[in-house]
C-alpha positions in Angstrom: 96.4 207.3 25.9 95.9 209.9 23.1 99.6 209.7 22.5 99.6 206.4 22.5 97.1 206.5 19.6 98.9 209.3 18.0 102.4 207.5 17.9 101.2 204.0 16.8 99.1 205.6 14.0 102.4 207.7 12.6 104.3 204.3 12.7 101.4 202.8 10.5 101.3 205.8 8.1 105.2 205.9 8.1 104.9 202.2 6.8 102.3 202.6 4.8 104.4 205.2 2.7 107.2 203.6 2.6 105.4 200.5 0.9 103.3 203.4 -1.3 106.8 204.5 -2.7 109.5 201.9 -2.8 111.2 201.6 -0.3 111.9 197.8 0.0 112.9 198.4 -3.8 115.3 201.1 -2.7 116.6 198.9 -0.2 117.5 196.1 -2.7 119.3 198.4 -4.8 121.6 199.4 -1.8 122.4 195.4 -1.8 123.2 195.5 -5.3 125.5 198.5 -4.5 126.8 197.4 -1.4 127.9 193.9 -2.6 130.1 195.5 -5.1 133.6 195.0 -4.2 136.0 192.2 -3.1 135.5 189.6 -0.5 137.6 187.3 1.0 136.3 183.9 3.1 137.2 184.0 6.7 136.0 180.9 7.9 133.4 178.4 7.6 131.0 177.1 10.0 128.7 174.5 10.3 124.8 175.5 10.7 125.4 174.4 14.6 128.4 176.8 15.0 131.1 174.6 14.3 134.0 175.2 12.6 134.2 173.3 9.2 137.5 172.5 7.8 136.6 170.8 4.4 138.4 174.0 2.0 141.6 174.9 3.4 142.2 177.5 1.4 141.8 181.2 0.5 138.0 182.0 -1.3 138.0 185.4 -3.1 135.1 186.8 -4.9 134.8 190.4 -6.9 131.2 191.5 -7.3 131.3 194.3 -10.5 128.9 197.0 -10.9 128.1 195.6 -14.2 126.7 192.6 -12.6 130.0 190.5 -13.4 132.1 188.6 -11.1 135.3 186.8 -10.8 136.0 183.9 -8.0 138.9 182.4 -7.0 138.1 179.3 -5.2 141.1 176.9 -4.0 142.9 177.8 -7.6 140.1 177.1 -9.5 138.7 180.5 -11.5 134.7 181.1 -12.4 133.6 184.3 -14.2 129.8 185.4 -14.8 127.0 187.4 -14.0 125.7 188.2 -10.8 122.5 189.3 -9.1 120.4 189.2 -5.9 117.0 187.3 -5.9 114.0 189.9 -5.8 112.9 188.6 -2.7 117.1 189.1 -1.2 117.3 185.6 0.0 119.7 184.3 -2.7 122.8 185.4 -5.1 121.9 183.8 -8.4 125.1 183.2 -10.1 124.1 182.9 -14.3 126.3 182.7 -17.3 129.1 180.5 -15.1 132.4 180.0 -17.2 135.5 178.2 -15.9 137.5 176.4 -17.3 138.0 173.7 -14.5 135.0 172.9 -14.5 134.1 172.7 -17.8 136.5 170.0 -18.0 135.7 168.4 -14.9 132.2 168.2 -16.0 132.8 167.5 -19.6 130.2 170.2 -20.8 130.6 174.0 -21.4 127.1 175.4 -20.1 127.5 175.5 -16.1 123.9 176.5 -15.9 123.0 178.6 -12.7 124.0 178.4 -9.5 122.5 179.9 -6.4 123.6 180.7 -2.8 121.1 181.4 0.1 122.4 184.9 1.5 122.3 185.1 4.9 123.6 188.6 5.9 125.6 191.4 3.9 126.7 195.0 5.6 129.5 197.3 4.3 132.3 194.8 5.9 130.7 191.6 6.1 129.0 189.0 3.7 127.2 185.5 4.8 126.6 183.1 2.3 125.5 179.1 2.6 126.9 175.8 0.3 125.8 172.6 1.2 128.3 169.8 1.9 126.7 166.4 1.2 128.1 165.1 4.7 127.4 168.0 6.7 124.8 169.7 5.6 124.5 173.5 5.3 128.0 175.4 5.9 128.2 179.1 6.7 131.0 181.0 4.6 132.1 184.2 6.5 133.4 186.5 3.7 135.0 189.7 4.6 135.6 192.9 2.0 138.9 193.4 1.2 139.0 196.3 -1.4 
């Protein structure tokens, strides 16, 4: 039982120092580093685990240490600045250029954009865009360089 005790209160203090110095800000700026590089879509999936077939066609995205990116979607280019929410829940995309859409929309200031972030590890990124007939979609991105 004094073990016990002993264990459970080292896993306390552990967390308790790791809150004291920053960890969970330490841990946000490995996101920031580990997004850095290019990504290409794999697939998309429907929130139920269905493949979704709406973009047939290849997705890139180059996330810059400067906080810039570059994205290639279906032909279309978009250049801006990047960053993850504080909380790690969201890419906020700011600054958006593209000429496509520009015209598209008939205005020059894109505003921001945002995309729930689902999972992100050295090899693989999950991000979420809504489709206004199926609802959430999945995008499997997958580093290439």
């Amino acid at each position: 039982m004094k073990y016990y005790k002993l264990t459970i209160g080292t896993i306390l203090l552990s967390l308790c120092f790791n809150q004291a110095y920053g960890q969970s800000d330490s841990l946000k700026t490995n996101w920031d580093k580990l997004i850095v590089g290019k990504w290409v879509k794999k697939i998309n999936k429907t929130e139920d685990g269905k493949k979704y077939d709406g973009l047939k066609c290849l997705d890139t995205i180059e996330y810059f240490n400067d906080g810039r990116y570059v994205w290639n979607m279906c032909g279309i280019n978009e250049s801006g600045k990047w960053k993850i929410s504080k909380e790690r829940s969201r890419i906020v995309f700011e600054q958006r250029e593209s000429k496509y859409w520009e015209k598209e929309l008939n205005q020059t200031d894109l505003g921001e954009m945002e995309s729930p972030l689902l999972k992100l590890t050295e090899t693989e990124l999950v991000t979420r865009m809504i489709d206004e007939e199926k609802g959430w979609i999945n995008e499997f991105y997958f580093r290439i360089k």
